[in-house]
N, C-alpha and C positions, 0 to 999 in steps of 0.2 A: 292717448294711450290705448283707449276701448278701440276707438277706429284702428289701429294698426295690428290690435291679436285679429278684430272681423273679416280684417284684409287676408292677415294670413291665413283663418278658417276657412275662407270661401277658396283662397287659390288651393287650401290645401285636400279640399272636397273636389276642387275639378281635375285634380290629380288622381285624386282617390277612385273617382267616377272613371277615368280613363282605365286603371289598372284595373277595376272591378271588371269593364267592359274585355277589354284586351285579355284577362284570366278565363272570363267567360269562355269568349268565344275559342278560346284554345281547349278549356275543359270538354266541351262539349264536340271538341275535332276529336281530341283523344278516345273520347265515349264511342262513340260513329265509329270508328277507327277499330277499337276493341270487338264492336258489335258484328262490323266485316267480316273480321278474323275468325269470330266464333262461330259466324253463319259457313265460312268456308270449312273449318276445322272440324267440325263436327256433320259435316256432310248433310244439313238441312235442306230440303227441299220443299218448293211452294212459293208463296209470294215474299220474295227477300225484302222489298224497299217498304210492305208492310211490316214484316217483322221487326225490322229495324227500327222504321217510327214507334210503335208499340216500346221497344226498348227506350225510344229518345223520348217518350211521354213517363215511362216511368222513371228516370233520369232526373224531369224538370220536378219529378215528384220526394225525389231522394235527400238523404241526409249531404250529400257531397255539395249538391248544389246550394244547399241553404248554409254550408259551409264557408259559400262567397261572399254572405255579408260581414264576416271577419273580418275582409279586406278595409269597410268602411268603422267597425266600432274597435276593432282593438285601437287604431292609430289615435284613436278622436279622444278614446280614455287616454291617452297616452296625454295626448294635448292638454286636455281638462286639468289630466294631473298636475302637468306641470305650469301652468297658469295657476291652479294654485297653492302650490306647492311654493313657486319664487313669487307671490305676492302676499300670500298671506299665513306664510309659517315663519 
């Protein structure tokens, strides 16, 4: 019974691991993507591909990104809960 919820935890972590990864790298196309926009829009001049970095370091620094480990603890409460919730209530 124990080996088949560990079964399920582990595939359910390398699923989780995937969509963390896959969210990632979208968040951070979209960031780049915005940062573009704002260097063209506002008529900035100087070194663009520094600017940019600069913005994608304060990025890895921001609340959005530390946002992605959501991906990994809400679901795992969710699992927790209900492991025991239908065994032991």
């Amino acid at each position: 019974m124990i080996l088949g919820w560990l079964r399920l935890a582990l595939f359910a972590l390398i699923g989780l691991t995937v969509v963390y990864f896959l969210t990632s790298i979208y968040s951070r196309s979209v960031r780049r993507e915005k940062l573009e926009k704002r260097w063209i829009s506002e008529g900035l001049e100087g070194d663009r591909d520094g600017w940019i970095e600069k913005g994608m370091q304060d990025y890895e620094k921001g609340l959005k990104r530390r946002l992605l480990w959501l991906i990994y603890i809400l679901p795992m409460l969710a699992f927790i809960a209900t492991i025991y919730f239908v065994n032991w209530s």
